[in-house]
N, C-alpha and C positions, 0 to 999 in steps of 0.2 A: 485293438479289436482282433478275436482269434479269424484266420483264415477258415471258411465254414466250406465244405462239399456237401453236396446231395448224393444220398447213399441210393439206387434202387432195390427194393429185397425181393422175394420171391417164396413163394410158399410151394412149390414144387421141387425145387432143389435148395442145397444152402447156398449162400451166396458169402466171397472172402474179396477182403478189400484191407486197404493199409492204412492206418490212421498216423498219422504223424505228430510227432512230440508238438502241445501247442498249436493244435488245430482244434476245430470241431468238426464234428460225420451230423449233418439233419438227413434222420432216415424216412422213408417217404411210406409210412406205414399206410395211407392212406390208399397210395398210385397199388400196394398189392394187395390190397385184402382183397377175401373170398367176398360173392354177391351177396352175401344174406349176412355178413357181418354189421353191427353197429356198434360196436366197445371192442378194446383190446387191453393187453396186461401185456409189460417189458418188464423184462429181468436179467442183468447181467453179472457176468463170472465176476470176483473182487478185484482184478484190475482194471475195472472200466466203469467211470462215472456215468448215471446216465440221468436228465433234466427232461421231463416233462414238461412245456410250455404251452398251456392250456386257459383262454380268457385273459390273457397277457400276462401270466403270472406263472414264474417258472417253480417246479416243483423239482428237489433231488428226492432218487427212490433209493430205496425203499422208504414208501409212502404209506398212511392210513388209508388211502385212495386204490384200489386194487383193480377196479380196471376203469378205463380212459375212454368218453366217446370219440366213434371216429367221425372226423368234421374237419374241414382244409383248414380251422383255425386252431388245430392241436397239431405240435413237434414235437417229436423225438431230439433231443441231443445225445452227441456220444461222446467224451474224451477220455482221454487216456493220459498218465501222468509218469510211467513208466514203462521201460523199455521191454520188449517182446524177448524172451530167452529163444522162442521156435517159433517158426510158423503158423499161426490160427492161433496160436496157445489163450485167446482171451475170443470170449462170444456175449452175443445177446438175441435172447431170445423175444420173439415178438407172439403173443398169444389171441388169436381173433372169435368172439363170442357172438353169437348172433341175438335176437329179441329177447329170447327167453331160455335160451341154451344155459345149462351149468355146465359144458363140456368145449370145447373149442374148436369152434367149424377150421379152423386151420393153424397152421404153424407157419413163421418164417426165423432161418436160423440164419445171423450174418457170424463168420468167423473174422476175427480182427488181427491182424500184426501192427505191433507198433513200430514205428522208428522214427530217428530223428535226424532231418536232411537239414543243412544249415551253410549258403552261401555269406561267409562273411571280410569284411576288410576293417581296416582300419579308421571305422566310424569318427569315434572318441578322440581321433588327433592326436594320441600320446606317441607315432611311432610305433605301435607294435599292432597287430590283428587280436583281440581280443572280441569273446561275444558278449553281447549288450542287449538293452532293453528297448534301446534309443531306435526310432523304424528307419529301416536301413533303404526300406525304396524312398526316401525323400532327402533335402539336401537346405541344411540352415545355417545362415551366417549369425554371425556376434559370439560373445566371448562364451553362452551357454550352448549356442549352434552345435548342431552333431551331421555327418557326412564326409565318405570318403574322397581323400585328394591321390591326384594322378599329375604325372608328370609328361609333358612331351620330353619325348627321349633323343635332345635333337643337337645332345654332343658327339665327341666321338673319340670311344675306351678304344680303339683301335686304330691308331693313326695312318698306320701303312693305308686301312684302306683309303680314308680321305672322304668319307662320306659321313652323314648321319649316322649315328645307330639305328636311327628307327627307317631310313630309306629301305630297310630289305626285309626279309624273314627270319635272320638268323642272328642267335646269339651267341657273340665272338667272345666274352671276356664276362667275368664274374663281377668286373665293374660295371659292367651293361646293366646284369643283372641290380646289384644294388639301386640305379637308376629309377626301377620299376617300382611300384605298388606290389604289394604281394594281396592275392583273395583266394582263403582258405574257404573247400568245398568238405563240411563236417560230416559223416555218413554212419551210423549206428543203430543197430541191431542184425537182426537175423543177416546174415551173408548171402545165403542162399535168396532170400527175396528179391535182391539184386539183380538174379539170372534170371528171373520173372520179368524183370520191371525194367524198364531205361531210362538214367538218367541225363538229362539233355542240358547243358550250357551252353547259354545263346543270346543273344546282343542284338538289340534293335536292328534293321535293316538300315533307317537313316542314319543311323551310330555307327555303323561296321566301317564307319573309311575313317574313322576317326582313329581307333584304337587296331592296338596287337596285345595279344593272349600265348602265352607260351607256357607249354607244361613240360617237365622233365620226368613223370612219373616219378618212382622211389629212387632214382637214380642223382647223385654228383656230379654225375659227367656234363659236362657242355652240349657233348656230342647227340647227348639223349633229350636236349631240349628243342621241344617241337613248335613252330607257330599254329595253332590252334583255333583260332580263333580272332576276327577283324579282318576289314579287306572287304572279298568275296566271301569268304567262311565265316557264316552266321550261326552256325551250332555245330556243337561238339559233343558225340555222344562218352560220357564218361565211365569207365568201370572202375570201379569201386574194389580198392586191394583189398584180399582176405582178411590180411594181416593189418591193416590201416586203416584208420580211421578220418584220418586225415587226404588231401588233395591239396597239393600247394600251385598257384598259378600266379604268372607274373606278369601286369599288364602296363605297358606303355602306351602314351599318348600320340599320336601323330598329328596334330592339330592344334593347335591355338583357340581359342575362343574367335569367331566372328561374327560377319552379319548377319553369317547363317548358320552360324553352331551357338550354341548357349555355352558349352563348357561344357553341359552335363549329359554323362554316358550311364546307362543301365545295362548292367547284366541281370540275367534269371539264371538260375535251374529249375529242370521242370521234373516231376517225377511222370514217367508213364505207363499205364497201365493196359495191357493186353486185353479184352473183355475175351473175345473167341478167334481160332485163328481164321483167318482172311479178313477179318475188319479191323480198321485203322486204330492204334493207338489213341487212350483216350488221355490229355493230363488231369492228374491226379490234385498236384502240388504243386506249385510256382513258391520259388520265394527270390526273393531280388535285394539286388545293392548300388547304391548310385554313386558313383563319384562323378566331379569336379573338376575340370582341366585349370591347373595352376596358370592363373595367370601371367604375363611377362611385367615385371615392374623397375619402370623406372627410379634413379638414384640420385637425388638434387644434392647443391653444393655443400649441403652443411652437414652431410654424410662423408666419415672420413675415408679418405683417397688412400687405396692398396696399389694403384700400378698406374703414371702416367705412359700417355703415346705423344711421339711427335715423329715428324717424317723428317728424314734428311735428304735434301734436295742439293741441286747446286750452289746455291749464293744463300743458305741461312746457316752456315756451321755456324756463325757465333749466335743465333737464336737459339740452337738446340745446346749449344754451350751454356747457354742461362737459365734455358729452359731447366736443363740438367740438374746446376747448382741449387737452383731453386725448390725443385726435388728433395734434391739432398738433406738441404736446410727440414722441409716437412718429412724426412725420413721416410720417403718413398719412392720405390724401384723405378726406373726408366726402363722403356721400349722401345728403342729407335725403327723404324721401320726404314730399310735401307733404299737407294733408290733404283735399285735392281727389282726390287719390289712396289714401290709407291710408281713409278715412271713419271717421274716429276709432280705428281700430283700432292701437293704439301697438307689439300686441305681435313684433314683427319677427322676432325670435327665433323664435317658435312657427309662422309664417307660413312659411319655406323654411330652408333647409341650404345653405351652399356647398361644393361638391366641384369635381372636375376628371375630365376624362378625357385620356387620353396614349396615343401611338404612336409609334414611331419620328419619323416625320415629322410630325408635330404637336400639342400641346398648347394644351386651352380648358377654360376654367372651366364648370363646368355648375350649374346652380341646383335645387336637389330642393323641387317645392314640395309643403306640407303638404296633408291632408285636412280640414283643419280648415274653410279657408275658409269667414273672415268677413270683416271690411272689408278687408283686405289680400290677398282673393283673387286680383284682377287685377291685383297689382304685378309678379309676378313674369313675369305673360306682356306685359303691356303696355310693362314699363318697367328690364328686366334682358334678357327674351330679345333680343338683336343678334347682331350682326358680333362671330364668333368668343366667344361667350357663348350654351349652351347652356339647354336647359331639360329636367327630367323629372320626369313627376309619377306617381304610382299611386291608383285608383280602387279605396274602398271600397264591401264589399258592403250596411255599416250605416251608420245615422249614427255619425258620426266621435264616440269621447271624447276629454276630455281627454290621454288618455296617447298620443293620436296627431299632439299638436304636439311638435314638433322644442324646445322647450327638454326636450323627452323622448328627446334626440336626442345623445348627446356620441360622443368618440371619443378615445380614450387615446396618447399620443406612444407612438412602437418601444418593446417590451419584448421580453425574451428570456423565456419560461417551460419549466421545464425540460430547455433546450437546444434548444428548438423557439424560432424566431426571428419575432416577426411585423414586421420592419422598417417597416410601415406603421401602426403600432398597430391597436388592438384597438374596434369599436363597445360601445359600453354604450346600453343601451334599458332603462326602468323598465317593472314588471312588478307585476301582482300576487301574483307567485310571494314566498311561499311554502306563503299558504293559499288555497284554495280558492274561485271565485266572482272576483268583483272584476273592475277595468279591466286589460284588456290591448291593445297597442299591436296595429292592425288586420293582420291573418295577412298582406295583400298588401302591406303596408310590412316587414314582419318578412319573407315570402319574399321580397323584392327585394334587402335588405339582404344577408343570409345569400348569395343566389345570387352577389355580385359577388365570396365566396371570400379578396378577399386584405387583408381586416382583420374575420375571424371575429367574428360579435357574442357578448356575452356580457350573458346578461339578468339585470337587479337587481331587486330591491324595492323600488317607490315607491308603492305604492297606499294607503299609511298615510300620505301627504299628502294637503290636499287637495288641490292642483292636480295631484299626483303625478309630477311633473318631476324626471330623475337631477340636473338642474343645481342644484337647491332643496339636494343635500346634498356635492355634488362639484365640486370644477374642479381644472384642472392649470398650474400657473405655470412657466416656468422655472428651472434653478437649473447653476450652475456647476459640478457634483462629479457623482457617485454615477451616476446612469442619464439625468443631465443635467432631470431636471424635478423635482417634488413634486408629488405626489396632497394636495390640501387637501380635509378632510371637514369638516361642520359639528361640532359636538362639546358638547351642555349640558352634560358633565361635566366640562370644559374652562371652562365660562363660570360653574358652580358652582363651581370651584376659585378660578376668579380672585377673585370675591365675596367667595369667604370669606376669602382674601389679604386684601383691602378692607375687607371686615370687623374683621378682626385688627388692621389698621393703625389701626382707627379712624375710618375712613373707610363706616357704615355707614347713616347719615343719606344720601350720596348718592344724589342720585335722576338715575333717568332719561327723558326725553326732556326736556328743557331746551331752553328755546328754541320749541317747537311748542304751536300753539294747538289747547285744545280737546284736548287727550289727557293722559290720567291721569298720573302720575309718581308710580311706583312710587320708594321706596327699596332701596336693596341689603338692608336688614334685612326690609322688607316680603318682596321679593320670595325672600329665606332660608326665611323663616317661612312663604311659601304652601305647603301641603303639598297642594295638590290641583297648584299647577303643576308641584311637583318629582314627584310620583307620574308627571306624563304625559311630563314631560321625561327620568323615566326609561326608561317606554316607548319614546321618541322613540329613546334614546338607544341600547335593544338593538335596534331596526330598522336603526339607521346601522351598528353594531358587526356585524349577520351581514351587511352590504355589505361592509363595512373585511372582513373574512374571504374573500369571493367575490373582489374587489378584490385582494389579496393572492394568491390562488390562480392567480387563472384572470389576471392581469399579471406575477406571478413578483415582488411588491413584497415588499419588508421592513418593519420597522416607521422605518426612518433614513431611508424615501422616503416618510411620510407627515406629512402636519402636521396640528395638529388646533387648527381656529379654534373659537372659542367664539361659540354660538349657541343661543338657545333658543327652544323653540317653544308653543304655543296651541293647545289643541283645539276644533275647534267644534261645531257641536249633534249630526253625526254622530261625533266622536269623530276627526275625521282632521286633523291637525297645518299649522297654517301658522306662518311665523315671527312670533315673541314684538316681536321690534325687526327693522329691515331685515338681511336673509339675505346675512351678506358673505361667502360663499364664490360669490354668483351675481354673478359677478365679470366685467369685462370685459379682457380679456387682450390688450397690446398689445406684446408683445416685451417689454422689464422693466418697462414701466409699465401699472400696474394701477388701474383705475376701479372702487372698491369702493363696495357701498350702505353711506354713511354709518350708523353704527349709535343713535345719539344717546346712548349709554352712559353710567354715571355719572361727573359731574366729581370727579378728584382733581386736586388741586394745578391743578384749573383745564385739565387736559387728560381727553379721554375717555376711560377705563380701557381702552376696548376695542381704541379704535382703538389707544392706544398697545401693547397686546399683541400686536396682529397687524400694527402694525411692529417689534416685534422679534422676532416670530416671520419677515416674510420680509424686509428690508432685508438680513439677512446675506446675503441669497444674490445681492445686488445688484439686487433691485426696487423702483422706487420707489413709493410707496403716496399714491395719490389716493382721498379718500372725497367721493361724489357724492351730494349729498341728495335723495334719490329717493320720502321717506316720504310725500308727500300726491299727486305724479305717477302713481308703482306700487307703491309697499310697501301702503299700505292697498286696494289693487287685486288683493293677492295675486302680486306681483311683483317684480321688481329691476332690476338695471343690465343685468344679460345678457340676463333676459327682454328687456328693451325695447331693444336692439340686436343687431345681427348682425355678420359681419367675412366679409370674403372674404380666402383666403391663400394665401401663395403654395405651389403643388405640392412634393411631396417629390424630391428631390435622387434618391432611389432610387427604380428603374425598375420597376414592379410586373411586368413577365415575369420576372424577375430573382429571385420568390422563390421557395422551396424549398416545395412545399406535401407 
């Protein structure tokens, strides 16, 4: 629908006003006619349409109808379809007749300039600013959806400084610029109208902290690009080049989506109109363009791996030694983080998250760093933030718990749940739902998540560990068939069954950890016979079972997309659960090949029961299976191979405007 003004006219002087390409002018023939009129006759020069609307039925003139009663139920329309060569160059005349007049008790003349003001961005998603049909003040997801994307600009093209791009006002580097959304302000006809009229680019008051606006006028230069707009500067008045047509502006995002931002930012320009001097500007024109703050998305395991991390601490060179190989093997780069840098702090995993953010025009990794911050606090802003590698972190209002490090942090490959698609998968966050009290992951990591919309979290039960990490009982591997991955859950009842197999065989003299000094070695009979361990591993075992339930639910799993490794666990003095032997589901996942914490399980025939079950529970699906001996580096630390490394990966193939919410 055209954007419509109310024109007032005046039959004492002429009256000039602007009409805009793709507007309507309703003139208010009514508010001036002389006292003694009852009809009128309009008539305009051949560039100006004009619609009688009279008894609900619009008329174009020239009409059989020559003149019009005056009654607050007849309107004038005016448009205009081309552009104004000068000033006034296009008029309509209003003629006013009284009872029985053939002669016209009065005259009103409006003079018209056309022109055509046009704030636009890149609606249409293809990467470029094109204008469109599609209405630019609104903002639609799914694959027909139209509205513009903006990026927080919260790497940093200029290393030396060591900050955000977007922490200042200024634009350092042409990479910066790339960073940005570009919104072209379109300006056509008369030039001189301009110097009349002013026009204003201006951003919501509750929007302005979100966003920066920088124009560099006709200029190249760096030096000529000014912040404009966002902050405290809520309009910007813009002149309009002689010679150009065009206004190019470049606007970055300073914000993420939250509990209390939507994403979505509006600009206008307004056109202004002077009526007489000392009274206030009246607007003429608005036209507006929304974009959308990209959200942060997380990267699940079955996304392949561009770059692992692992810390090198004191006592794990030969962890980071296999960590390494294992790399190798999936042909993917290592990051040692040294420990001049980590300060003994190994756990990397719990320390950040990698995600991405994406627009048309550009995709960069961003790094979510935890609350945790302890020795690995300033890795991620010292020595990840660069050139095109983001950073975003959230401030809690307590000290941080355990359930607020990122191995409390997964995210599920695409699932479909009952016809509702999340092509990005799904977050999973440990919780101490179901009962009462307990650790919960801090409300400004959990609002932040939840705001970013397009991989809905779904919260679990891990407060009955004691570290309370979803990764302690979950991971997801690839697989060939079915929904393309497996959900792997820890399973003592799985690790009881094998046993008792072993048992039966004969084989219950084996014992294990074999090989490792200084730790007890339980046999599989012993460990049959503990009835204080099997009482807690039962427990253990219906806290993983109502997750496999929530897991099934709320990802739309079957029981043919789950596997169940065998694991068992140890209560300690408060009663909360850590792994029995190294936790091989806290897996590290590199495309097929898998870096599991060796389990040190009982010798049969000279190989370890365990590991050999859980290569034939995943070799069929084409994985191949590394176990990394982790037990005196992080197992006895309360940790494993995931804990103590990270993976950055590559973005998904599907375009998050793209989904159906």
């Amino acid at each position: 629908m055209a954007q419509q003004r109310r024109v007032h006219l005046c039959t004492q002087r002429p009256t000039s006003t602007v009409c805009v390409l793709g507007t309507e002018l309703s003139l208010d023939v009514l508010g001036s006619a002389p006292k003694d009129a009852v009809a009128f006759h309009v008539q305009g020069t051949p560039g100006v349409k004009v619609y009688v609307v009279h008894e609900t039925q619009s008329v174009k003139l020239p009409s059989s109808v020559g003149r019009w009663p005056l009654a607050p139920s007849t309107e004038v329309l005016v448009t205009m379809e081309a552009l104004s060569k000068d000033v006034g160059d296009e008029k309509v005349r209003i003629s006013y007749f009284g009872e029985a007049s053939g002669v016209p008790v009065g005259r009103a003349m409006l003079y018209l300039t056309c022109v055509d003001i046009s704030l636009d961005a890149d609606t249409s998603r293809s990467g470029s600013v094109g204008r469109t049909l599609v209405d630019k003040a609104t903002w639609t997801w799914g694959p027909d959806g139209h509205g513009a994307i903006l990026l927080v600009n919260c790497d940093c093209d200029e290393p030396k400084s060591g900050v955000m791009d977007n922490s200042d006002t200024a634009v350092r580097s042409y990479e910066d610029l790339k960073d940005m959304s570009q919104m072209v302000l379109r300006t056509r006809g008369p030039r001189t109208i301009f110097t009349g009229h002013r026009l204003v680019l201006h951003v919501d008051f509750g929007e302005a902290d979100k966003v920066g606006v920088f124009y560099g006028g006709n200029s190249v230069s760096l030096e000529e690009y000014k912040h404009v707009l966002g902050g405290e500067k809520l309009a910007y008045a813009v002149k309009p080049s002689r010679h150009q047509e065009e206004s190019i502006f470049f606007v970055e995002g300073l914000s993420f989506p939250d509990a209390s931002f939507s994403g979505l930012v509006s600009f206008h320009v307004t056109l202004l109109e002077s009526p007489e001097k000392g009274l206030l500007e009246i607007p003429i024109f608005t036209d507006t363009v929304v974009f959308r703050v990209a959200p942060w998305i997380m990267t699940p395991n079955t996304l392949a791996p561009l770059e692992v991390f692992v810390c090198s601490v004191e006592d794990n060179e030969d962890f980071v030694a296999a960590v390494s190989a294992l790399a190798e093997e999936a042909k993917c780069p290592v990051t040692i983080c040294p420990l001049l840098e980590n300060r003994n702090d190994r756990w990397i995993q719990d320390e950040v998250e990698f995600g991405y953010v994406q627009a048309p025009h550009k995709t960069f990794p961003v790094v979510f760093d935890s609350p945790r911050d302890r020795g690995l606090k300033d890795f991620p802003v010292k020595s990840i933030l660069g050139p095109d590698f983001g950073y975003v972190a959230r401030d809690v209002q307590k000290d941080a718990s355990s359930l607020d490090s990122f191995g409390n942090l997964e995210v599920s490959p695409p699932v479909t749940v009952g016809g509702k698609e999340y092509p990005l998968g799904r977050i999973l966050i440990g919780s101490s739902f179901p009962r009462f009290g307990g650790r919960r992951m801090a409300r400004a990591v959990r609002d932040f998540l939840l705001a970013q919309r397009v991989q809905a979290p779904v919260e679990l039960y891990s407060d009955w560990l004691h570290v309370g990490h979803v990764d302690e009982f979950l991971s997801f591997v690839p697989a060939p068939d079915r929904k393309g991955f497996r959900l792997l859950l820890a399973s003592p009842s799985a690790c009881y069954q094998l046993f008792k197999e072993k048992q039966e065989q004969g084989f219950g003299e084996a014992a294990m950890f074999q090989g490792l000094q200084a730790v007890p070695k339980p046999t599989i009979n012993e460990i049959l016979a503990n009835e204080v361990l099997r009482k807690f591993n039962s427990y253990v075992q219906n806290c993983i079972s109502w997750n496999r339930d929530i897991l099934k639910r709320e990802l739309g799993l079957a029981e043919q997309d789950i596997i169940d490794i065998p694991q068992l666990f140890q209560g300690n003095e408060q009663a909360c659960a850590n792994a029995f032997f190294p936790d091989m589901v806290n897996m590290l996942v590199l495309g097929r090949h898998l870096g599991i914490p060796k389990p040190f399980g009982p010798l049969v025939a000279g190989q370890c029961c365990l590991e050999e079950r859980v290569r034939a529970l995943l070799e069929p699906l084409g994985l191949s299976c590394t176990f990394i001996n982790d037990y005196y580096s992080y197992h006895v630390l309360a940790g494993e191979v995931h804990c103590g490394t990270n993976v950055r990966r590559k973005p998904f193939a599907f375009k998050w405007w793209r989904m159906v919410l």
